[in-house]
C-alpha positions in Angstrom: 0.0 0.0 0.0 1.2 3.5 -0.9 2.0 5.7 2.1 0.7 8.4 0.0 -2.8 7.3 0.4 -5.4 10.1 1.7 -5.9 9.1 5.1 -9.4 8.1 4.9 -8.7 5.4 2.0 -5.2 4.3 3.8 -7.8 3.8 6.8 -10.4 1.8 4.6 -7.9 0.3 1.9 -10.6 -2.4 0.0 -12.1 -0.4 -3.0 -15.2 -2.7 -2.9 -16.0 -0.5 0.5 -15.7 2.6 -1.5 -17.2 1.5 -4.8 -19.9 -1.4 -6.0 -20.3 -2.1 -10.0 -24.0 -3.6 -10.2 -26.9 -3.0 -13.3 -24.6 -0.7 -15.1 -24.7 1.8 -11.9 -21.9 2.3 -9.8 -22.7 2.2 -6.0 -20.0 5.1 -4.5 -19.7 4.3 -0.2 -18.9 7.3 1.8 -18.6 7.5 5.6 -19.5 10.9 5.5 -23.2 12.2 5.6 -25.4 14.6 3.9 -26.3 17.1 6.5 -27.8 19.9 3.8 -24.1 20.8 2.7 -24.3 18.8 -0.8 -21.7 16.7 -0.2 -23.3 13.9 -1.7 -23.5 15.5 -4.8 -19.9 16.8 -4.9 -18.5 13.1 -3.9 -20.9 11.9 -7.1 -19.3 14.5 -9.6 -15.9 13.5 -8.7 -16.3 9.7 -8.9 -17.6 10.1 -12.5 -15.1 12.6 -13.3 -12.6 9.8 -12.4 -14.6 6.6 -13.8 -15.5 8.5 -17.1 -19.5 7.6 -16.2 -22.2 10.2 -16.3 -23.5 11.6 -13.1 -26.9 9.1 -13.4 -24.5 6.6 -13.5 -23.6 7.2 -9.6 -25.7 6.2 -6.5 -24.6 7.5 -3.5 -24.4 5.9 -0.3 -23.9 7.8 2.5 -22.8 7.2 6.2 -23.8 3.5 7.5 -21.9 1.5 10.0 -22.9 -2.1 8.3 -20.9 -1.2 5.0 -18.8 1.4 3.0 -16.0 3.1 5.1 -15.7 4.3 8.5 -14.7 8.2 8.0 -15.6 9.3 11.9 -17.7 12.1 11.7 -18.9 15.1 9.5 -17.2 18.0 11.0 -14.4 20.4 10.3 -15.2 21.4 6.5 -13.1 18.8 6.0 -15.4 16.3 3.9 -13.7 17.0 0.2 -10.1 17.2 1.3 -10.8 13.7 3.1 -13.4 11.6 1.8 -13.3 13.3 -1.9 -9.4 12.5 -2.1 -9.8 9.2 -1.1 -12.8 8.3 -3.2 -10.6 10.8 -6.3 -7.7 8.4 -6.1 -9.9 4.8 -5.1 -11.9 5.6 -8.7 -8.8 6.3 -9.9 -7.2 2.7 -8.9 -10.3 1.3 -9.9 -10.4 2.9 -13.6 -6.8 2.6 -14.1 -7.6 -1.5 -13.2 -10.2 -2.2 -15.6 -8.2 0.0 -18.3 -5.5 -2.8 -17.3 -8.2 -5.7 -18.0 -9.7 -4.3 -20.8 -6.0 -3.4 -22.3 -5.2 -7.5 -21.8 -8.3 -8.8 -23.4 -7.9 -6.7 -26.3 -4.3 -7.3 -26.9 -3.5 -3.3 -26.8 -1.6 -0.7 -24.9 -3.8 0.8 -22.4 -3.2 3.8 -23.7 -4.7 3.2 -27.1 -8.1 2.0 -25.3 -10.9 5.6 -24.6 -14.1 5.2 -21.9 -17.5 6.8 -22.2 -20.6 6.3 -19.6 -18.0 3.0 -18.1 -17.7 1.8 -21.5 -14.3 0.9 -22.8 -13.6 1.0 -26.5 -10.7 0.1 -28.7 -10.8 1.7 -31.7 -8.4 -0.1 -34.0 -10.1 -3.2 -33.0 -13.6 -1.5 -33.5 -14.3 -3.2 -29.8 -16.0 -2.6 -26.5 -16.3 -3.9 -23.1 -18.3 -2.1 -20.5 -16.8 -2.3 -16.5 -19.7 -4.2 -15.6 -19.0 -6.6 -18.6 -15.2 -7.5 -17.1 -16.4 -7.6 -13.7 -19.0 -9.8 -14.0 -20.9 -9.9 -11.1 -17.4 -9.6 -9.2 -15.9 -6.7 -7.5 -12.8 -5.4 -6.9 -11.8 -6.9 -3.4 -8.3 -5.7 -3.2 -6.8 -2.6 -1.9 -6.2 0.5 -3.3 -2.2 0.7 -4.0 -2.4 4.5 -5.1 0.1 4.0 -8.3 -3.0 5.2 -10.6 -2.8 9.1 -11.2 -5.9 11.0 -11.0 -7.1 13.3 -14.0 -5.1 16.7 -14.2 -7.5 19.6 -13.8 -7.3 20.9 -17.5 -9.2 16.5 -18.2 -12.4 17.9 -16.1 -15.7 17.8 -17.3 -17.7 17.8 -14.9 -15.4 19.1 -11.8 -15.9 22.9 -11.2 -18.8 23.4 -13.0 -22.5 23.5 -11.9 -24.8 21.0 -11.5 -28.4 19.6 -9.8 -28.0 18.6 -6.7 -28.9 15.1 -6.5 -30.3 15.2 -2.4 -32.6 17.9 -3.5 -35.2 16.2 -5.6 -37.4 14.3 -2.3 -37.1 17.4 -0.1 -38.8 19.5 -2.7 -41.3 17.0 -4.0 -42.3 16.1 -0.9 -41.2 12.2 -1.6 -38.8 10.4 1.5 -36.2 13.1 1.7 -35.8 12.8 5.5 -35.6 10.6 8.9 -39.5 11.8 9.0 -40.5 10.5 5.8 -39.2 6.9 6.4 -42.0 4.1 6.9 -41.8 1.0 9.0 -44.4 -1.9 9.5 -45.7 -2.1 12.9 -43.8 1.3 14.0 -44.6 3.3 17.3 -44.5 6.5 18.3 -42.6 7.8 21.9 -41.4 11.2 23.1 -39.4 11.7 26.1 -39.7 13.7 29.2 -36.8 16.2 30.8 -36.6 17.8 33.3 -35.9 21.6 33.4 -32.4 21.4 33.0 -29.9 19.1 33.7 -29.7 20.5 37.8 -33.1 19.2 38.1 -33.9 15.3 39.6 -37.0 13.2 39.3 -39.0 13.8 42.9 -41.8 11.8 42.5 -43.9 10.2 39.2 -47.0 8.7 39.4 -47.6 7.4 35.8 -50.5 5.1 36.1 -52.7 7.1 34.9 -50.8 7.8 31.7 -50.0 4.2 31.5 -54.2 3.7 31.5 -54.4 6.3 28.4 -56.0 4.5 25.2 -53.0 3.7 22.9 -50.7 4.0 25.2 -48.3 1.0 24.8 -45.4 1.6 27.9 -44.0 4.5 29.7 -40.6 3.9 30.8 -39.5 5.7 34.0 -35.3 4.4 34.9 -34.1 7.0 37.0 -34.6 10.4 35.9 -35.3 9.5 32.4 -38.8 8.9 31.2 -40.4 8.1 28.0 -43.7 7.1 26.4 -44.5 4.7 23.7 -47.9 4.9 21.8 -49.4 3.2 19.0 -50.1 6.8 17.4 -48.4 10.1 17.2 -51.3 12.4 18.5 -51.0 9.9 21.9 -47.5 10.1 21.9 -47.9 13.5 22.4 -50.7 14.0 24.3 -49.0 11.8 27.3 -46.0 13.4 27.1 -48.3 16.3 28.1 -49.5 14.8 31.0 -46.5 13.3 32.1 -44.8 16.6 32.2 -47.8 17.6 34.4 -47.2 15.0 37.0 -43.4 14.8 37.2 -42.0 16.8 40.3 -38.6 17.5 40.2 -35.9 18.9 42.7 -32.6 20.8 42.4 -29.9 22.3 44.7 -28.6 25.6 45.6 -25.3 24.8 44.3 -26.5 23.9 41.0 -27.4 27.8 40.1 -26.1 28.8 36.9 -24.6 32.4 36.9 -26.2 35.0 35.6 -23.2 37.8 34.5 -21.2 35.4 31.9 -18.5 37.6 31.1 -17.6 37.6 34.6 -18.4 33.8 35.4 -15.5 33.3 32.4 -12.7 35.1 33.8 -13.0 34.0 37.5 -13.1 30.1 36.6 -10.3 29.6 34.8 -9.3 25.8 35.5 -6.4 25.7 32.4 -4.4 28.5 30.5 -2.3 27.6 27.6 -0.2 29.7 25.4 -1.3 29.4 22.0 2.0 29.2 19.5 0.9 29.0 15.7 -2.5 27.9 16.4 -1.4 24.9 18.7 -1.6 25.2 22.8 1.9 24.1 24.2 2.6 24.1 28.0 5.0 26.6 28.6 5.3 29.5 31.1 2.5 32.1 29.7 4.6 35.1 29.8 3.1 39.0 30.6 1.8 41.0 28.2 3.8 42.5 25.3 4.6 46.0 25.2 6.1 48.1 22.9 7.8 51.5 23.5 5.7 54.6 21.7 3.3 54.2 18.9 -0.4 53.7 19.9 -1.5 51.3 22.3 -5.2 50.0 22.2 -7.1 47.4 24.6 -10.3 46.2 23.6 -12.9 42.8 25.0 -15.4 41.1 23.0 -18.2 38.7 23.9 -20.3 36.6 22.5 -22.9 34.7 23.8 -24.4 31.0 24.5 -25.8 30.2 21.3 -28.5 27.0 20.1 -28.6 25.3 16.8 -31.5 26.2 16.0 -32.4 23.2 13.8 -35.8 24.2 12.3 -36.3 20.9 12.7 -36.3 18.9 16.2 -33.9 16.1 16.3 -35.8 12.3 15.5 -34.3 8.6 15.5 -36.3 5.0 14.9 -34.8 2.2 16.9 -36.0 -1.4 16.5 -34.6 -4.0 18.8 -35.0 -7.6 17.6 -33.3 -10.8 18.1 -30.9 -9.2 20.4 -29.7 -6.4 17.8 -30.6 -2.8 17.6 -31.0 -0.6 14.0 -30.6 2.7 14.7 -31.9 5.1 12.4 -30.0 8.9 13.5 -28.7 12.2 11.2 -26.0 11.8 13.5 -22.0 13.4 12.2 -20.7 10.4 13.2 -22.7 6.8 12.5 -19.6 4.9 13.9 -18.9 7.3 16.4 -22.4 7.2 18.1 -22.9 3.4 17.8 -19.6 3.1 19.7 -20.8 5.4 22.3 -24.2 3.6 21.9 -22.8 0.1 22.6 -20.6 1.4 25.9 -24.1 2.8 27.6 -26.0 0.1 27.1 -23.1 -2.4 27.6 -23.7 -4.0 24.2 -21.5 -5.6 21.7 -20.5 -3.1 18.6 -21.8 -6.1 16.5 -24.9 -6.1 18.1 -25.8 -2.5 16.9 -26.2 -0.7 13.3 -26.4 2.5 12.8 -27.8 4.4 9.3 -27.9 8.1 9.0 -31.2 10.0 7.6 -31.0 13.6 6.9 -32.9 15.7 8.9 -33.1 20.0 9.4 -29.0 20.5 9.1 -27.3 20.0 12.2 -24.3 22.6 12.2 -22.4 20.4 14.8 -23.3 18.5 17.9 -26.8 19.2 18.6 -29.4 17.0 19.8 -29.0 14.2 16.9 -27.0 11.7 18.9 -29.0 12.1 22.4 -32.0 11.5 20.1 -30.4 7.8 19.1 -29.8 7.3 22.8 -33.4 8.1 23.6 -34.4 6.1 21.1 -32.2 2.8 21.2 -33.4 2.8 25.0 -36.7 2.9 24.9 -36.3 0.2 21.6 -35.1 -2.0 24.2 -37.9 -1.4 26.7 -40.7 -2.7 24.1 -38.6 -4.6 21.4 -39.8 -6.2 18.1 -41.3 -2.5 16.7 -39.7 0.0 15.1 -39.8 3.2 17.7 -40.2 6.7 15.8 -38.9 8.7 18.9 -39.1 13.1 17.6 -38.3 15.7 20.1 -40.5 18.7 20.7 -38.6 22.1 20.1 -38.3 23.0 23.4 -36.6 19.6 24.1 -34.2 20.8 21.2 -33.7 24.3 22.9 -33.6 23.2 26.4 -31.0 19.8 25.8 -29.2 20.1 23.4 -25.4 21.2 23.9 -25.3 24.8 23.4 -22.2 26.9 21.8 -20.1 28.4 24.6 -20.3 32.0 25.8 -16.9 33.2 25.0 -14.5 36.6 26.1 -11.9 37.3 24.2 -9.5 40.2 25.7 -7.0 41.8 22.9 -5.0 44.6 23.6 -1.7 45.8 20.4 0.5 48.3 20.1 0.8 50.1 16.3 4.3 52.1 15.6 4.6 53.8 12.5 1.9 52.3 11.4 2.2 48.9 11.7 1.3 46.3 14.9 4.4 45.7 16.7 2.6 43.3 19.6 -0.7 41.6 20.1 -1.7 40.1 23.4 -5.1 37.7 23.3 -6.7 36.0 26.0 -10.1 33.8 25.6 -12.2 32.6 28.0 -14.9 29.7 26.9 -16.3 26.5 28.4 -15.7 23.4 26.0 -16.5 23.2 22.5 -15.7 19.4 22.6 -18.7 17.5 24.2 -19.5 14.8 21.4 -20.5 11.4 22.6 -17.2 9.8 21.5 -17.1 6.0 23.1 -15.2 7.6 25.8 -15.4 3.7 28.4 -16.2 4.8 32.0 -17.8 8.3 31.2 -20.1 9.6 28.5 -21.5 12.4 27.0 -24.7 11.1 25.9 -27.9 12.8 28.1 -29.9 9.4 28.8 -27.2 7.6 29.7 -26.4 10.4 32.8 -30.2 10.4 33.1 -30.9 6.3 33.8 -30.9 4.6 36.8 -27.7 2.7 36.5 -25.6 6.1 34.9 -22.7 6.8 33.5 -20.5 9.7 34.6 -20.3 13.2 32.2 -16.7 13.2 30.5 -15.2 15.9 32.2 -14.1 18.7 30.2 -10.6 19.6 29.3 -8.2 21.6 27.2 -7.9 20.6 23.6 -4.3 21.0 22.2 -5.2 20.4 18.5 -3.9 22.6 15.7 -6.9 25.5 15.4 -9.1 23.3 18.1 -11.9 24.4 19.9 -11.6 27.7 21.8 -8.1 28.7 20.0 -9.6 28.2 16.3 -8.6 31.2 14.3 -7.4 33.0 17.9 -3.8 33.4 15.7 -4.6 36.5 13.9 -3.3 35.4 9.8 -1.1 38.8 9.8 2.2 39.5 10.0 2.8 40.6 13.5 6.5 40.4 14.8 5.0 40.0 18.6 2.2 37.5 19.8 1.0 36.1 22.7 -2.0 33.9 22.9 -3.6 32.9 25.8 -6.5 29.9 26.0 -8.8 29.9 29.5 -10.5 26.8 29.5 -13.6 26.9 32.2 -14.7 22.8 33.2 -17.5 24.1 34.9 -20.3 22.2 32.8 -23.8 23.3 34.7 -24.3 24.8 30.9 -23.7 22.0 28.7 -21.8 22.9 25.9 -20.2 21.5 22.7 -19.5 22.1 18.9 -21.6 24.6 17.0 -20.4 25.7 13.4 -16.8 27.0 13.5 -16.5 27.3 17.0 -13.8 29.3 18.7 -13.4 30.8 15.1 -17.0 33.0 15.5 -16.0 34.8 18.2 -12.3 34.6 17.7 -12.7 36.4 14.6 -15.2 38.6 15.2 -12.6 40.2 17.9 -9.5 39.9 15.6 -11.6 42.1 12.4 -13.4 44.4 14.3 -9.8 45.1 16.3 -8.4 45.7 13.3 -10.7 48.1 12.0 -9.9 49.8 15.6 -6.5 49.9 14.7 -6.7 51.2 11.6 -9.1 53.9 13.1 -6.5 54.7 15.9 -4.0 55.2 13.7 -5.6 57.2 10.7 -5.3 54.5 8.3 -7.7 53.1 5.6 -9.1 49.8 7.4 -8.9 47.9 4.1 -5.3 49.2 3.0 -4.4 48.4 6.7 -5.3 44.8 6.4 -3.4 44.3 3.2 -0.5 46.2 5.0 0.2 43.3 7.4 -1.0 40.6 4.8 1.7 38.9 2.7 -0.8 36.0 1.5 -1.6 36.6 -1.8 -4.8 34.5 -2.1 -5.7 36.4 0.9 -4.9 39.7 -0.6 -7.1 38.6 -3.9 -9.9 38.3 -1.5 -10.0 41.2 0.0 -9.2 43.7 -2.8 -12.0 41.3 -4.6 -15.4 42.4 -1.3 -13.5 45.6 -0.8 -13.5 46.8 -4.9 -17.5 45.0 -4.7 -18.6 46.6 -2.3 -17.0 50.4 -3.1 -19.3 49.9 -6.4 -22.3 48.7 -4.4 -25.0 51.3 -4.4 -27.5 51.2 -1.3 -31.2 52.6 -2.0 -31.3 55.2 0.6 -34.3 55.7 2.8 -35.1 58.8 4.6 -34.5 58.5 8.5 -31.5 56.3 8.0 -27.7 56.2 8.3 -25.9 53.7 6.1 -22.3 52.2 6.6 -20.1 49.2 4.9 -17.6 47.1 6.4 -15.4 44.5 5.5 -13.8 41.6 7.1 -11.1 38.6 6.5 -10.7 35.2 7.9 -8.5 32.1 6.3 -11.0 29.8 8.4 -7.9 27.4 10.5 -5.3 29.8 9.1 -5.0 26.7 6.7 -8.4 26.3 5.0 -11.0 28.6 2.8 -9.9 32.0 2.5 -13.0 34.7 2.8 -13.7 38.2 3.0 -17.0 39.6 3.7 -18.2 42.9 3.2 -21.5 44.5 4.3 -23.5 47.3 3.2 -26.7 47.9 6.3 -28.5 50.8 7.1 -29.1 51.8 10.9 -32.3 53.6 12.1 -32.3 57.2 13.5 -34.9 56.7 15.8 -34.9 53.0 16.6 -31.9 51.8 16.2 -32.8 49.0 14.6 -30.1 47.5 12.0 -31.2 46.5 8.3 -28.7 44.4 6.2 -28.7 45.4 2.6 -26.2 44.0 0.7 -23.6 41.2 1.1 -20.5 40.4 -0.7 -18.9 37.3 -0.4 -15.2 36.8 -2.1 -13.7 33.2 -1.6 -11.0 30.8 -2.6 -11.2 27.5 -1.6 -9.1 26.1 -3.6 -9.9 23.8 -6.5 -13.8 24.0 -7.3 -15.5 20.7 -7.4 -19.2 22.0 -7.4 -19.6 25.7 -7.9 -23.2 26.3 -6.8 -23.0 24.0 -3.5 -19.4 26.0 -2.4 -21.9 29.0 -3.3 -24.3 28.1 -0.9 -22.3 26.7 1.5 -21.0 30.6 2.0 -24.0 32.4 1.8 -25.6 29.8 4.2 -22.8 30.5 6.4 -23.0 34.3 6.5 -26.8 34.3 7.1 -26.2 31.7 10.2 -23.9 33.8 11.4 -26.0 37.0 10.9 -28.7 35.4 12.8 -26.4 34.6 15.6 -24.6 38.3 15.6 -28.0 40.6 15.2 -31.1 38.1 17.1 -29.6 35.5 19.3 -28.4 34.5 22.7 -29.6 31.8 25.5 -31.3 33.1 28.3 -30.6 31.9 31.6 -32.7 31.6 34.3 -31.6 30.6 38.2 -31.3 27.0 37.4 -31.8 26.5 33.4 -32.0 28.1 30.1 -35.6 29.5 29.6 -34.9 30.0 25.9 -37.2 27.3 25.4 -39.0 28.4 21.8 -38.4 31.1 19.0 -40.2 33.4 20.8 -37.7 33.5 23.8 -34.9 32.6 21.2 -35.5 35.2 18.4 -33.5 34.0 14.7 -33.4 36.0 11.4 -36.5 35.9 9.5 -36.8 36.0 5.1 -37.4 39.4 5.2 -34.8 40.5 7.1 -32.1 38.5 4.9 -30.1 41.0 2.3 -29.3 40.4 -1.4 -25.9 38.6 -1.0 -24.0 38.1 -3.9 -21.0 35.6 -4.0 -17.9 35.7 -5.9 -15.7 32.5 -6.1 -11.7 32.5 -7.2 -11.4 29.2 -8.1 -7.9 27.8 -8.2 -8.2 24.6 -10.4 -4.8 23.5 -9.8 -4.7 24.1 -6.1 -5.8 21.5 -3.2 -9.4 21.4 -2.1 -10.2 23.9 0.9 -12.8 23.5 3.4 -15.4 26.2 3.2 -18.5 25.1 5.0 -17.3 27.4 8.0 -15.3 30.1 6.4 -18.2 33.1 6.5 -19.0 32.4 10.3 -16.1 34.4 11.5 -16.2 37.4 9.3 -19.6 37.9 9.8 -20.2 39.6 12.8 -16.8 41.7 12.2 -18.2 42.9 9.1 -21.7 44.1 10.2 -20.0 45.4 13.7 -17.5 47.5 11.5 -20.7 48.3 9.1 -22.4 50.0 12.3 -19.3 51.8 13.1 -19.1 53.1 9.8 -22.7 54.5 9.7 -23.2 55.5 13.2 -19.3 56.0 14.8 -21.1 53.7 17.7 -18.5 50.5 18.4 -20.1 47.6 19.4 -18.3 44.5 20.6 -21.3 42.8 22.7 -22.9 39.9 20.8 -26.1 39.8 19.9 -26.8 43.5 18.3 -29.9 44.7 19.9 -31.2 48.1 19.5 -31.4 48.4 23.5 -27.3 47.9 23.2 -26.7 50.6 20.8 -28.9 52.7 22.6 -26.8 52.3 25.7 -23.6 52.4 23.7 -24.4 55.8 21.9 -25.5 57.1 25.2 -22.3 56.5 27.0 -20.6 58.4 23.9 
């Protein structure tokens, strides 16, 4: 086996787990899933770029744990560099061995042979073989050696160009798009019952007469986790109701969450790491830099706990029969979850399968894999029927893992110009809470909720390169003098984990809005001042690319407000897509309230495999991230959240979504670039240096609220 391998295919070496040949269809086996992004449709284009088939030609397979490869999860825009390499080069090794075959049975040079929709001519010969033809009925049970070369950019056909989205077709025809839509003889319906929040304990429970309800088949009470099972929907619901009425529930005065989170962040530090080129190291964390003269400038940002927000609540079906559990789940991470799975319920991994369903996007560790748990449990309880378990939304906003408040302090000095030293410090809980099969402990709810529990993993400070709280904290300038400090807080009385781009939000937010501080400190354009410290020329190109947009951009003015634009720049992991984001809002006189106009979005991510899913992977991203900046934050009450619906949890509505108009640098001959995550950071840095630019107010609280601006252009 070649040690040049992509990972993923060195990891799963036997091309029959990647690719099937059956009815003149090829069968393409990913481990990752489709969670909205179009990766299924992406992973399609390049296996029939490489196997010289049409795109009808390809069935896509996505994310089971009983066959095609085990990639881990769906996280860290990192689904084309991995699992599009490795299936790139496995279609590769494939084609390149049925050229080979066909080559031998022709008596010709390989090279003389030409393929068209899998089938393989020689043209001297006037001959053809299809693959299916020199399979026959076979497959190709050997492993990938890697000595095939992919196509060169300047073969494409169908790479980098646009296409329909092959996931799209059920979702908008109403057919079985998602975990919903999927049917089951003899299925049943449950829904669970929390408590408040995870401080709370089951007092007392007197469930007889909910067990007495018509078409109620069980309710399961172990510990402090309850569920029901019904024969129909409407009851499912309908004794969840009642259920909720009878359960009493207790808590402790230690268990009170705080209530001023900036505050709670700084004075429970439990590790500090200095950051050095986006990876913690544990050395001495020295004081902070100085430089003599210039212009010195200290600034703190915040952002707050943040949901989800799935439009849709999370959903599983669990059957248990003959001693083995089916696990239907839109979890990241099939494998992942059915090891986690297995150690709760002390089951063999053979014992449990696990097959992911789409459902609302997830956007990282939200309620998905709790959902599974829920589910496989109360499978177990009444087994032989398929158990449709759905959460209600204030299940989703209550339980699942919410994205950390986070502070991030920054304080440079500029001389002549230029920043001489940065100093960063960043406070956040965890952004790592996934239920990974962790042994003892666990991070799935039920299994802290039943009567025999598990322990919660305890929290602690990632080291990865550009991991949780520290991702993007390395500003991607030249600056002769960092330090960069990461506060890890273990408390977990809010339970946290990974929410779309983590650290990188926040972290970025601070970085461009500081910079367009610096630039104002120092009398300097705020776009000239970023390319001043920017060497990167693919970060240059994006920049002058929103900055040269958005200059041209002209707002339709209304009468009673004041309009700004404002730009921002992220190279999402200093290693991945490189974005810049530009913003054109108008702020009202009287109100205060902020209207987004326009967006521009300039990106390189590398080679281009499908143009109008990269385009809305962006423009996805920057209205998420709107949402979060201008509408959203967790409330917290004395003991739990009380954001419990979108009434109390407020997100971006169609109207108040801007034009946004995308414009992509494709660099054919470069490496694929993540780039479902590369808008959340600039976002909020944008629109913050947007307001500045209307109203001279500068805001550095997340969320936006009129109320805040109010206060902020009182104090000036």
């Amino acid at each position: 086996m070649s040690k040049d391998l992509p990972d993923a295919l060195r990891r799963n070496p036997l091309l029959s787990t990647w690719l099937q040949f059956d009815n003149e269809k090829v069968l393409v086996q990913t481990g990752k899933v489709e969670l909205g992004q179009g990766i299924s449709t992406a992973i399609a284009m390049i296996a029939a770029e490489e196997l010289d088939v049409s795109l009808n030609q390809i069935d896509i397979k996505t994310g089971r744990t009983d066959s095609g490869p085990n990639e881990f999860l769906t996280a860290g825009s990192m689904s084309i560099e991995g699992s599009g390499s490795a299936v790139r080069q496995a279609c590769a090794d494939a084609r390149s061995y049925l050229l080979n075959q066909a080559a031998g049975l022709f008596d010709v040079s390989s090279k003389e042979l030409s393929i068209c929709d899998g089938i393989i001519s020689n043209p001297a010969g006037n001959e053809q073989i299809s693959y299916w033809q020199l399979l026959d009925g076979s497959q190709l049970d050997f492993e990938a050696n890697g000595e095939a070369k992919a196509k060169a950019p300047s073969q494409y056909k169908l790479v980098g160009h646009s296409t329909t989205r092959i996931d799209l077709l059920g979702k908008l025809t109403g057919e079985t798009a998602f975990i919903q839509d999927l049917k089951f003889e003899n299925a049943l319906y449950a829904r669970i019952v929390r408590p408040p929040g995870m401080a709370f304990s089951l007092s007392s429970l007197d469930a007889s007469d909910v067990e007495a309800m018509p078409g109620v088949c069980k309710v399961v009470v172990d510990g402090n986790f309850i569920g029901v099972i019904a024969d129909n929907e409407f009851t499912a619901v309908e004794a969840r109701k009642k259920l909720h009425q009878l359960a009493e529930w207790r808590t402790k005065p230690e268990d009170r969450l705080p209530s001023d989170i900036p505050r709670f962040l700084k004075e429970n530090v439990d590790d500090s790491l200095l950051v050095e080129d986006g990876t913690p190291v544990e050395t001495s964390i020295p004081p902070l830099l100085e430089a003599a003269g210039g212009i010195r400038c200290s600034a703190a940002y915040f952002k707050p706990y943040h949901l989800h927000g799935s439009i849709g609540p999370s959903a599983a079906i669990a059957e248990f029969r003959d001693n083995r559990l089916t696990i239907y789940s839109h979890s990241q991470g099939p494998h992942v979850v059915r090891a986690a799975i297995s150690q709760a319920l002390d089951m063999d991994l053979d014992q449990i399968t696990v097959i992911h369903a789409e459902n609302a996007g997830c956007y990282g560790h939200n309620g998905a894999d709790d959902a599974a748990m829920d589910a496989a449990m109360l499978a177990r309880q009444y087994p032989g029927h398929p158990i449709f378990l759905q959460w209600q939304r204030e299940d989703e906003h209550l339980w699942e893992p919410f994205s950390p408040a986070m502070l991030v302090e920054l304080d440079a000095s500029v001389i002549d110009g230029s920043i001489r030293t940065w100093n960063a410090d960043i406070y956040s809980q965890t952004h790592m809470g996934r239920p990974i099969p962790f042994g003892s402990v666990t991070n799935l709810v039920a299994a802290w909720q039943k009567s025999e529990s598990m322990p919660r993993a305890e929290a602690r400070p990632g080291i990865a390169f550009h991991g949780g709280i520290h991702r993007n904290a390395d500003p991607y300038y030249q600056i002769p003098a960092k330090r960069i400090v990461k506060n890890l807080v273990r408390d977990q009385k809010v339970r946290t984990s990974s929410t779309r781009s983590l650290g990188a939000f926040a972290n970025v937010f601070a970085i461009e809005t500081f910079m367009n501080e610096l630039a104002h400190a120092s009398g300097q354009d705020d776009v000239q001042f970023r390319l001043n410290h920017l060497r990167d020329h693919r970060g240059r190109a994006v920049i002058m690319s929103t900055a040269a947009r958005l200059k041209d951009y002209q707002v339709e003015e209304r009468e009673g407000w004041q309009y700004g634009r404002g730009i921002a720049f992220a190279r999402y992991k200093n290693s991945k897509c490189y974005t810049a984001v530009g913003v054109v809002l108008g702020v009202n006189q009287e109100t205060l309230e902020i209207s987004l106009r326009h967006t521009v979005i300039s990106a390189d991510a590398g080679q281009v495999i499908d143009k109008d899913g990269l385009t809305n992977q962006l423009e996805g991203g920057f209205i998420q991230a709107a949402s979060w900046t201008l509408k959203e934050a967790v409330q917290l009450g004395e003991f739990a959240s009380i954001s419990e619906n979108w009434d109390s949890y407020p997100i971006l509505t169609f109207p108040e979504v801007p034009t946004v108009e995308t414009i992509i640098l494709d660099q054919p001959e470069e490496p694929n670039l993540g780039a479902g995550e590369a808008t959340q950071g600039p976002t909020p840095a944008a629109i913050s240096n947007a307001i500045f630019d209307a109203t001279g107010i500068r805001i550095r609280e997340i969320p936006f609220l009129p109320d805040l601006l109010r206060s902020l252009a009182l104090k000036d």
